[in-house]
Structures are given as C-alpha cells and as structure tokens.
C-alpha positions as CSV (number, residue, x, y, z in Angstrom):
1,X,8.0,8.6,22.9
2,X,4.8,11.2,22.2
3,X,1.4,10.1,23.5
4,X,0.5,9.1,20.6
5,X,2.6,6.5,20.0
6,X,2.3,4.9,23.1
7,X,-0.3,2.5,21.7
8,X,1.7,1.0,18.7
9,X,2.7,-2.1,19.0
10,X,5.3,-2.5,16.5
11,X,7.1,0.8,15.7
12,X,10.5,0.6,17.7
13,X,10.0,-3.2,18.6
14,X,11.3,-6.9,17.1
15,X,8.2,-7.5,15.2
16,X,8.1,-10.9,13.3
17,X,6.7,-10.9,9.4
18,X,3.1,-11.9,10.0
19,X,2.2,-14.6,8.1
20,X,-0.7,-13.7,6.1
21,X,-2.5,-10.4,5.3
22,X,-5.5,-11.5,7.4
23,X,-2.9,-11.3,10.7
24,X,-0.6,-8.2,9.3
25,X,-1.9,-5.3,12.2
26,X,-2.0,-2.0,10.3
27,X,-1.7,1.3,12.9
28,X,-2.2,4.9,12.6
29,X,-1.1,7.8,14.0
30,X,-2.5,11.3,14.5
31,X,-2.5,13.3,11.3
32,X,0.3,15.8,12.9
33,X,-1.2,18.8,9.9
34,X,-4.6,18.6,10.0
35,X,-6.9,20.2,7.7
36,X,-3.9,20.5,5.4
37,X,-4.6,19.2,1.4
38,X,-1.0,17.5,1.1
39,X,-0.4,14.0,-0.7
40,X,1.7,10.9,1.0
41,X,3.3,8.7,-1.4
42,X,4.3,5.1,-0.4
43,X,6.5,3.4,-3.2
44,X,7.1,-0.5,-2.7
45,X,9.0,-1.3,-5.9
46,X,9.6,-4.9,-4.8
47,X,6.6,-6.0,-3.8
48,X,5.7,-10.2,-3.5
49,X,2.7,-12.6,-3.5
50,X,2.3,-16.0,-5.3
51,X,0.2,-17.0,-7.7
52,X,-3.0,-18.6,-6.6
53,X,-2.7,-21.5,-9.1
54,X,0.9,-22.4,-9.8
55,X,2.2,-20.5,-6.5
56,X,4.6,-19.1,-8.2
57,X,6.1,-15.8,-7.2
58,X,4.6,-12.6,-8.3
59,X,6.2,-9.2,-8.4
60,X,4.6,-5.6,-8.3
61,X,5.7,-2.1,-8.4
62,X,3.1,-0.3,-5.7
63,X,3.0,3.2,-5.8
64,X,0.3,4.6,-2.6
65,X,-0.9,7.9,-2.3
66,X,-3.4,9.6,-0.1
67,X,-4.5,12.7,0.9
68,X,-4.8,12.3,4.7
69,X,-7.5,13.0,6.9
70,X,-7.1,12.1,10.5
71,X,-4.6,9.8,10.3
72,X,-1.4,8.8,9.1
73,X,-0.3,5.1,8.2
74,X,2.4,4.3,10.9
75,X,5.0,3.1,8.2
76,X,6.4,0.0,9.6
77,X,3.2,-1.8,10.0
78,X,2.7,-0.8,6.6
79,X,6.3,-2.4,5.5
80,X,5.3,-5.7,7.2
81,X,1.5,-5.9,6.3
82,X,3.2,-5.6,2.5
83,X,5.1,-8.0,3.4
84,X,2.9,-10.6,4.5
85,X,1.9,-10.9,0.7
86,X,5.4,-12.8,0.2
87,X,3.7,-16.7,0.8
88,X,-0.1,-15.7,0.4
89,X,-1.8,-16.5,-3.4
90,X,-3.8,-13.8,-5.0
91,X,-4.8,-12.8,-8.5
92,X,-2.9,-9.1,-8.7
93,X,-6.3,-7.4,-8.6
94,X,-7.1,-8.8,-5.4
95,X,-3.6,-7.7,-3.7
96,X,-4.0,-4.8,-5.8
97,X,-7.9,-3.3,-4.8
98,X,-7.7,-4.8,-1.5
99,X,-4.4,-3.7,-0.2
100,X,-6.0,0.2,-1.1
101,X,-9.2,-1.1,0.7
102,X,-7.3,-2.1,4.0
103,X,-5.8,1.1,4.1
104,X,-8.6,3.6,3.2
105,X,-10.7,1.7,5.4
106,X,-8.0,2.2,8.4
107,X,-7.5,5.8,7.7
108,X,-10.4,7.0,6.0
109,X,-8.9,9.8,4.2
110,X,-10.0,12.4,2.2
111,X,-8.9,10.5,-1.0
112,X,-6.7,7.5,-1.7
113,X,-5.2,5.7,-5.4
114,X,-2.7,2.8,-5.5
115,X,-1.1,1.3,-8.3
116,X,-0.1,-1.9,-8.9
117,X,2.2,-1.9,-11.9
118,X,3.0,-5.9,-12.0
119,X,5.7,-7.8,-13.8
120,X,4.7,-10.4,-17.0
121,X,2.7,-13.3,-16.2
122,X,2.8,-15.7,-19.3
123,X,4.5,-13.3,-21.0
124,X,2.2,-10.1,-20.2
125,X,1.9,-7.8,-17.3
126,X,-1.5,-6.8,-15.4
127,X,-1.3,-3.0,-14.3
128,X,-4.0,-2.5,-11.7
129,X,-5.6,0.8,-10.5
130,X,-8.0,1.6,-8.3
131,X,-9.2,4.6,-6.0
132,X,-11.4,6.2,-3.5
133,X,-13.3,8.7,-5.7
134,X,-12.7,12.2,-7.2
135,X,-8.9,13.5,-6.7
136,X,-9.5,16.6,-4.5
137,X,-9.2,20.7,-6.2
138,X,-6.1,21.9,-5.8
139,X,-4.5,19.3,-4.9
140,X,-0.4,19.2,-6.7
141,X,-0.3,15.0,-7.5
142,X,2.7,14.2,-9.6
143,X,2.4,10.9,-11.5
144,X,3.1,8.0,-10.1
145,X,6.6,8.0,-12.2
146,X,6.5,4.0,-13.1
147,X,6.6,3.8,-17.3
148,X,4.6,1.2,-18.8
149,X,6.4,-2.4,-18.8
150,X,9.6,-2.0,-21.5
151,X,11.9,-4.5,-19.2
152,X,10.9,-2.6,-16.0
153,X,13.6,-1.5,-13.3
C-alpha cells in the first residue's frame, strides 16, 4: 500500500455501515494529476433516506461531479457515507445540498455540482441541484445523462 494510503481507515478493511451521516468518516486521498482541469463523476442511482414525517423510504438518482483540486474522494467511504442515509429522515433538499456540502467542504475543489434527481413523493418528484460556483473554461462536462422523471430506470 502507497504512503498515502496508510492513513485510511476503511479502504481494504471490514467497515460496518455507519449509522447516520453525522458518524459516516469521509477520506481523501492525494490528487494523483494535479493541476490537471479533468471532471470525476460519482453516479449512485439507488440512493436511500426516509422521509422525515412518515419515515417512509425515499429514493434518489445522485449524479456527483467535481473538478479536483488537491484531493480525491477515497471512494468507499464515499459508498458508505451514502449509505448511512438508508435509516436517517431528510427532506431531499437537505440530503441533496448537504451531501455536496460535506464533500466540497472535505476536498475543496476547484468546482463541484450534484444532482439529486428523486423518485415521486405524493405523486411528484423533487429534482434538486446545487453547486459550488461557476463551471470552470474549458472544462469538457457531459450532462449528467438522467432524463426528467417518465417512469425512471
């Protein structure tokens, strides 16, 4: 295992599903192409929190992408913070906007969007969007590829 890696505590270890986002570690890792302009896309097509009123389940389409800086999300703590949404209630927009706050906040990088395309609730679904500013010159960003809600797969 590189250097860098030496201080992760869950990549290549039995890591339990934390409970709830608040105890969900995110890690990063060095940004191995610094200086670089390239986008990372994490897709989480089956995404699931409750509601915070009926605590019923919820289900999203996430689509992640950022434009590194130093850092690099290490991808499983990433796969099991997501995962601690499964038993914790939230309103989609706070999963959503917070989920992209947790993140850019971690990694600071040069720009970050996530959507949240989310299945009906009562019959209608809540698409959420948010990001960290201005999408930077140059950069090649294909869409996010998830059509507006028609029965969504």
């Amino acid at each position: 295992m590189s250097h860098y890696t030496d201080s992760l505590t869950q990549l290549g270890k039995d890591t339990p599903l934390p409970t709830h986002p608040d105890q969900a570690v995110l890690e990063r890792v060095p940004n191995p192409q610094p200086g670089q302009t390239y986008v990372v896309r994490f897709t989480q097509p089956e995404f699931t929190s409750l509601c915070p009123m009926t605590g019923q389940p919820d289900f999203a389409h996430l689509v992640i992408d950022y434009v590194p800086g130093d850092w690099l999300v290490e991808s499983k703590s990433l796969k099991l913070y997501l995962g601690s949404f499964r038993n914790h209630g939230a309103f989609h927009e706070d999963c959503t906007v917070g989920i992209g706050r947790r993140i850019a906040d971690l990694l600071t990088p040069a720009w970050l969007r996530i959507g949240g395309y989310w299945y009906p609730r009562g019959g209608m679904p809540i698409d959420v969007f948010w990001q960290t500013g201005v999408v930077p010159a140059g950069l090649w960003l294909p869409d996010q590829g998830v059509p507006g809600y028609r029965g969504r797969g």
